[in-house]
C-alpha positions as CSV (number, residue, x, y, z in Angstrom):
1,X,106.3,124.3,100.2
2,X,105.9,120.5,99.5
3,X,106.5,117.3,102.1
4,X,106.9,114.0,100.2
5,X,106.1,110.1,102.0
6,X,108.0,107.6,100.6
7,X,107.5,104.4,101.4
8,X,110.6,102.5,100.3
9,X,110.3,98.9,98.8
10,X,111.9,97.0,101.9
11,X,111.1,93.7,101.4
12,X,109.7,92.5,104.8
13,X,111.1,95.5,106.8
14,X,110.7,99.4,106.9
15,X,112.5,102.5,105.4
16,X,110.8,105.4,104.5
17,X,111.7,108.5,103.2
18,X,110.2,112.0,104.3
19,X,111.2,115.3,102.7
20,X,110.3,118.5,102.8
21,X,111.4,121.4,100.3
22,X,110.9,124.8,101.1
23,X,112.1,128.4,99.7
24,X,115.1,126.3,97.7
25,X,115.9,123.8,100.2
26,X,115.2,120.2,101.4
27,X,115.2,118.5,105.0
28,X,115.6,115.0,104.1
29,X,114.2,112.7,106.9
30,X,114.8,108.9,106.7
31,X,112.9,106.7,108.7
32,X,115.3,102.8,109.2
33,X,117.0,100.9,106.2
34,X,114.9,97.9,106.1
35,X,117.0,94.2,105.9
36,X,120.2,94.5,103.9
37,X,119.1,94.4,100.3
38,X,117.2,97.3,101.0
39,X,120.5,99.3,100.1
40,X,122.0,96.4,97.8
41,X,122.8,92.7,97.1
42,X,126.0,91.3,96.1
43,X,129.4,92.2,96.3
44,X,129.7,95.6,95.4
45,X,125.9,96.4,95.3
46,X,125.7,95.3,92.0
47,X,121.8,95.3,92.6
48,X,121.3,98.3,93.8
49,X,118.2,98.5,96.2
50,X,115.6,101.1,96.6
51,X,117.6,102.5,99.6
52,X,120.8,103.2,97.5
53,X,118.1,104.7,94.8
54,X,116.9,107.2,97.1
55,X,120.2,108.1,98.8
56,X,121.4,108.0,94.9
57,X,119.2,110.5,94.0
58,X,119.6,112.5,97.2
59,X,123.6,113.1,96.2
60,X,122.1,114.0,92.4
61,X,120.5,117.2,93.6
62,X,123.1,118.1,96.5
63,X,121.1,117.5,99.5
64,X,121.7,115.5,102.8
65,X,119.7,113.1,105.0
66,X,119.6,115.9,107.7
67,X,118.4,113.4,110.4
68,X,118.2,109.4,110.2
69,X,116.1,107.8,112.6
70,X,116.9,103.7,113.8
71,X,113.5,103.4,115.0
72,X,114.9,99.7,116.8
73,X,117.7,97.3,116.8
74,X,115.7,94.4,114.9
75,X,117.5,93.3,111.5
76,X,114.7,94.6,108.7
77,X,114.8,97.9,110.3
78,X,118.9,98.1,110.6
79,X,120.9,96.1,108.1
80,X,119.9,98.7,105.3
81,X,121.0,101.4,107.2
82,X,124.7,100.0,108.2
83,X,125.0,98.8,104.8
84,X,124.3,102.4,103.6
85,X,126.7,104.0,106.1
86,X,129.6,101.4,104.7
87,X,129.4,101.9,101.6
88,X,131.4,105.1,100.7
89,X,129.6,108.1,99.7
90,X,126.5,107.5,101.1
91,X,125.2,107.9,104.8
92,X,128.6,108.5,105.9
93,X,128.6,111.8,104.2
94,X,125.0,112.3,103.5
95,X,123.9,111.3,107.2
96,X,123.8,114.6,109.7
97,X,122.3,113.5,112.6
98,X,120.9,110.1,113.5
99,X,118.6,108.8,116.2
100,X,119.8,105.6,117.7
101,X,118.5,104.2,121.0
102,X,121.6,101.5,121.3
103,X,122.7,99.5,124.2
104,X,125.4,101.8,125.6
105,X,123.2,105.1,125.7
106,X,120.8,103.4,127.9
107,X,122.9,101.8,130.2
108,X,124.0,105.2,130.5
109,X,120.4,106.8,130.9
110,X,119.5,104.0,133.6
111,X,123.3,104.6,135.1
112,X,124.2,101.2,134.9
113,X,127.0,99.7,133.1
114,X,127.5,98.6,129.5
115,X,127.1,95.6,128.0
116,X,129.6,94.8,125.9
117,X,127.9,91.9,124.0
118,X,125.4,94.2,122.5
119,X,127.5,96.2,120.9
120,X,126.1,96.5,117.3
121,X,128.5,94.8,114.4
122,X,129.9,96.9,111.8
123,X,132.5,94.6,110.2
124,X,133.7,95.0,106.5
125,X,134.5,91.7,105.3
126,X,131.5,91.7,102.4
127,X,131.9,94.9,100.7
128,X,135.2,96.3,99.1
129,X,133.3,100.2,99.0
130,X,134.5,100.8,102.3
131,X,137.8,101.3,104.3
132,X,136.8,100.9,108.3
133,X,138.7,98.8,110.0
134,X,137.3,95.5,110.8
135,X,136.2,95.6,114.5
136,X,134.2,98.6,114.6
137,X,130.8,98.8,116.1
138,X,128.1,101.0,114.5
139,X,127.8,103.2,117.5
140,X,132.0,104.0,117.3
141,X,131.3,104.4,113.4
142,X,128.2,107.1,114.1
143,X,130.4,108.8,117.1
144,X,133.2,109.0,114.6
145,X,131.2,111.1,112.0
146,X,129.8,113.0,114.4
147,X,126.5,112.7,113.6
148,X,125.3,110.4,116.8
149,X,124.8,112.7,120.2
150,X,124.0,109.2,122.9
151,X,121.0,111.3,123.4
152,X,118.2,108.6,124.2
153,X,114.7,109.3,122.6
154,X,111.8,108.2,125.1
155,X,107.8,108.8,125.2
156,X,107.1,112.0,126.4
157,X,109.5,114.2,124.5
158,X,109.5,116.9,122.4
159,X,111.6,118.0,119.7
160,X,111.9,119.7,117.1
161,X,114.4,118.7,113.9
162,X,114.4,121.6,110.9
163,X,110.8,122.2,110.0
164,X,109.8,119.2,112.1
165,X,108.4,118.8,114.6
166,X,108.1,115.6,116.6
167,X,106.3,114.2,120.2
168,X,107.6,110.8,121.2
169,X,105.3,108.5,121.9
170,X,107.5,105.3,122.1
171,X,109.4,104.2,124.2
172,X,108.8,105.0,128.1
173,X,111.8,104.1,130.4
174,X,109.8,100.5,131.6
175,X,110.2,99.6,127.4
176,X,113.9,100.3,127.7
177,X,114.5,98.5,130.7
178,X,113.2,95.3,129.5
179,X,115.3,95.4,126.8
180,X,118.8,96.2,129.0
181,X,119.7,92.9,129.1
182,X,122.0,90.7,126.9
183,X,120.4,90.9,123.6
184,X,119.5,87.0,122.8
185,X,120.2,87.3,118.7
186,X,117.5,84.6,118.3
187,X,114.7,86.7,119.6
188,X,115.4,90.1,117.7
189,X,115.7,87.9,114.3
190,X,113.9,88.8,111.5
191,X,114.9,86.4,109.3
192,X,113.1,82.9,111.4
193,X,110.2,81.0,109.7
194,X,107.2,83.2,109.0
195,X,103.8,82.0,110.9
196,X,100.2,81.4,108.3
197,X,98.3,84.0,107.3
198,X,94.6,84.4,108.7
199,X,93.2,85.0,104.8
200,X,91.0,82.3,104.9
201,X,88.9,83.9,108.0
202,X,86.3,86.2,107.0
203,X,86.1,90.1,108.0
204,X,83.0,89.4,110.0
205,X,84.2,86.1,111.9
206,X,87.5,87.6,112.9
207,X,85.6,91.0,114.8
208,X,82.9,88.6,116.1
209,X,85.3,86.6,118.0
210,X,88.7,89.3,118.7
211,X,90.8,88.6,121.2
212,X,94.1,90.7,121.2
213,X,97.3,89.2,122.3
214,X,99.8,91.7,122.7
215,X,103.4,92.3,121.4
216,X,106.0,91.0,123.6
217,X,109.1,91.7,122.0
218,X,111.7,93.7,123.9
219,X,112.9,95.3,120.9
220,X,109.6,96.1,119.4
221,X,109.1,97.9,122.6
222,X,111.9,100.0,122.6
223,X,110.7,101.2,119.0
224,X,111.0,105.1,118.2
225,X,107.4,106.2,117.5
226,X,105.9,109.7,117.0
227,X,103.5,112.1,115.7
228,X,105.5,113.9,113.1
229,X,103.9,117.6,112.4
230,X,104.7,119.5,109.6
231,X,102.5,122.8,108.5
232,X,99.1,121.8,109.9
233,X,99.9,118.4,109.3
234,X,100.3,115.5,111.1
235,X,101.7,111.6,110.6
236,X,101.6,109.2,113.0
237,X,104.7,106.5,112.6
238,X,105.0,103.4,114.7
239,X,107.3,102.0,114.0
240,X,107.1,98.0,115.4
241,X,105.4,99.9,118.7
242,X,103.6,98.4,121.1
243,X,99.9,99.3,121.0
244,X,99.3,99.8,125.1
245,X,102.6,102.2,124.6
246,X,100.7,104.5,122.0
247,X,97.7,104.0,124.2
248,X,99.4,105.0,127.3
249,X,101.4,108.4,125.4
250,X,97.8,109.2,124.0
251,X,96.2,109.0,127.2
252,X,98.9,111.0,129.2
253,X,98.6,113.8,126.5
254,X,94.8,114.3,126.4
255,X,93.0,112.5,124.1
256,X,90.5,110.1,124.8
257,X,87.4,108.8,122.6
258,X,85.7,111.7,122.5
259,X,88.9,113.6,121.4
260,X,90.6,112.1,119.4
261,X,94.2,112.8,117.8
262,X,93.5,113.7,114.2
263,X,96.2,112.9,111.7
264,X,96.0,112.7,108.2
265,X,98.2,109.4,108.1
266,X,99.2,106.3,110.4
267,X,102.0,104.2,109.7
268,X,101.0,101.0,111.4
269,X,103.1,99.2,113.4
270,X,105.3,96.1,112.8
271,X,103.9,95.4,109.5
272,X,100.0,95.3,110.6
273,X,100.5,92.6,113.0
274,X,97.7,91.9,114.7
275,X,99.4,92.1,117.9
276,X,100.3,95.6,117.2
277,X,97.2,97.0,116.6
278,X,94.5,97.2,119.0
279,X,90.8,98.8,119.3
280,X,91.6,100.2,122.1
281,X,94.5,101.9,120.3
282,X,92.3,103.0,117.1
283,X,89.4,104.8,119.3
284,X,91.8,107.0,120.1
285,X,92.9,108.2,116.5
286,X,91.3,110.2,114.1
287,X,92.3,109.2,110.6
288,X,91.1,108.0,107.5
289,X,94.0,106.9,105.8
290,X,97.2,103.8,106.7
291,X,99.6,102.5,105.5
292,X,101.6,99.1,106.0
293,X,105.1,98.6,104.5
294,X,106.1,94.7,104.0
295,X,106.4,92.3,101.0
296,X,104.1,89.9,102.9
297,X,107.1,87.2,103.3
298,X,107.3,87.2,107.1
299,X,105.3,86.5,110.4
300,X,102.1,86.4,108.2
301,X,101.9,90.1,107.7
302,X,99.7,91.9,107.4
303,X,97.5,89.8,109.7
304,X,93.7,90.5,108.3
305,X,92.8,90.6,112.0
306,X,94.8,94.1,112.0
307,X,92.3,95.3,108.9
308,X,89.3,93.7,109.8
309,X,89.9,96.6,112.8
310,X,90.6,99.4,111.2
311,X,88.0,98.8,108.1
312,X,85.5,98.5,111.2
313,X,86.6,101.9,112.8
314,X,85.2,103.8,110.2
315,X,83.3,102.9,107.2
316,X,85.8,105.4,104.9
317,X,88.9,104.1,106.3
318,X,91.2,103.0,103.4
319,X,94.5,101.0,104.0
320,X,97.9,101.3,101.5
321,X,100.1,99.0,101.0
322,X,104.0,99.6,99.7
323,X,103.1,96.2,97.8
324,X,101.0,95.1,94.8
325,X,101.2,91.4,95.5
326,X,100.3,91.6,99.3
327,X,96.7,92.8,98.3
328,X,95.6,89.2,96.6
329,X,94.2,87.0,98.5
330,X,93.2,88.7,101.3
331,X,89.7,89.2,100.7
332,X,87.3,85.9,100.3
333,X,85.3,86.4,97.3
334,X,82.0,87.1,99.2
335,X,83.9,90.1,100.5
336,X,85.3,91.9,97.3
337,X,82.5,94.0,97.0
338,X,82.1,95.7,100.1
339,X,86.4,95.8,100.5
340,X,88.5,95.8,98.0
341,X,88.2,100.0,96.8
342,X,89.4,99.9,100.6
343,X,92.2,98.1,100.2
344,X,94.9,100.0,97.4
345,X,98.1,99.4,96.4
346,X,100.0,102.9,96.9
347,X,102.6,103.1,93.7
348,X,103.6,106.6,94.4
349,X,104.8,108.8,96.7
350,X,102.4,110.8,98.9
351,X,102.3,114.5,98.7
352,X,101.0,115.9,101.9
């Protein structure tokens, strides 16, 4: 029996790949798309992304995505993933159950009417590897195959997917109520200018004077986060959570600072942005090992602020990152020494 992390080369987004083989077969869990190029770029996918790879390889040994999780609605997390369920032969037929907190299902949790405008696009105009008709939303596509059940996934939950099993963490009804609303496109955009970097702090001037300033996107609030266990194992994904969520889901199951939930991995949230990642947060978790998934080309991630934290938790902490390049230039020279066997670039997949 053998569980596999991928951590997919999304650019400035997420999309990882879980899978777990056992006695012949595989449960294939994929965790968002990342932005569009994720699955391809150009017409026809020419370049075919690390997505399309993945799913690619997925179809070589006759398997399936048994369940696809849309952790939120926020373009480097879900332009991947519609790409990859319109181009024929892929998520469409691969995907057997999906995980989508969309506008409709929680107007219908809250019992309040839909809103129409936040219907997510699934038009056809830029690939010719498909035949839906232009029009479609992604929820009518996902209701079609019959691999979406409306079901909404909130904190508190537990469930249990194949050989998974997950407890939901994020989001709690008061996330999902900020975010009924009309969706203003601006605000959920991945794609605006990225702020600076804070490399040119050190480690020990950015913990002497923290201040954390919370999260306050709607959308990264209503993020899909959960301790994924597996055989004695257990993984913490955040997707772009918000740390006072976790906190709150922590605190309501038990743990505290003197017990702690032990995992053997974190996937930090929103890229390590410093406003997803609090103390508070990290005294409640026992691991020794993270991992942040972006290209560096957005928002300033990952913010040094968010490492400075976690390299301070624990003097064996070590952070991953899905990218080589991200890792230069982080540490002033005065702090290579004492950092950078902390900071690794994780080229492979990780075998739990």
């Amino acid at each position: 029996m053998t569980t596999s992390i991928r951590l997919l080369a999304a650019s400035y987004g997420d999309s990882i790949l879980v899978s777990h083989s056992s006695g012949g077969s595989t449960f294939n869990l994929l965790i968002d798309g990342g932005p569009a190029k994720t699955f391809g770029i150009g017409s026809g996918r020419q370049r075919q992304g690390p997505l399309r790879i993945a799913l690619d390889g997925i179809k070589e040994k006759g398997q399936n995505v048994d369940l696809v999780i849309l952790t939120h609605i926020d373009s480097d997390h879900i332009q991947g993933l519609i790409r990859a369920f319109k181009a024929e032969g892929y998520l469409g037929d691969l995907a057997k159950r999906v995980w989508l907190n969309a506008s409709s299902n929680i107007s219908n949790y809250f019992n309040e009417a839909e809103i129409p405008e936040n219907a997510i696009p699934f038009s056809t105009g830029d690939s010719p590897e498909t035949s839906v008709s232009e029009g479609k939303t992604f929820e009518q596509t996902l209701s079609d195959l019959d691999c979406w059940r409306r079901e909404v996934i909130v904190a508190e939950q537990v469930l249990i997917e194949g050989p998974f099993k997950f407890t939901i963490l994020s989001p709690t009804d008061k996330n999902l109520r900020k975010l009924h609303c009309i969706w203003p496109v601006e605000r959920f955009s991945a794609d605006t200018a990225g702020e600076r970097n804070d490399y040119h702090q050190s480690i020990t001037d950015l913990l002497e004077n923290d201040t954390f300033s919370k999260d306050k996107s709607p959308a990264n609030g209503s993020s899909i986060a959960f301790i994924l266990e597996i055989e004695q194992k257990k993984i913490l994904f955040l997707g772009d959570s918000y740390a006072c969520t976790i906190v709150e889901s922590l605190e309501k199951l038990g743990y505290t600072k003197e017990n702690k939930l032990s995992v053997d991995y974190v996937k930090l949230s929103h890229h390590g942005s410093h406003s997803n990642t609090s103390v508070e947060m990290l005294d409640l978790i026992e691991c020794r090992n993270y991992l942040i998934t972006t290209d560096g080309t957005r928002h300033g991630h990952p913010h040094k602020r968010t490492l400075a934290r976690i390299l301070n938790a624990h003097s064996d902490n070590i952070i991953y990152f899905n990218y080589e390049n991200v890792l230069k230039g982080i540490l002033l020279t005065s702090e290579v020494t004492s950092y950078q066997s902390r900071l690794q670039w994780l080229n492979r997949e990780i075998q739990i």
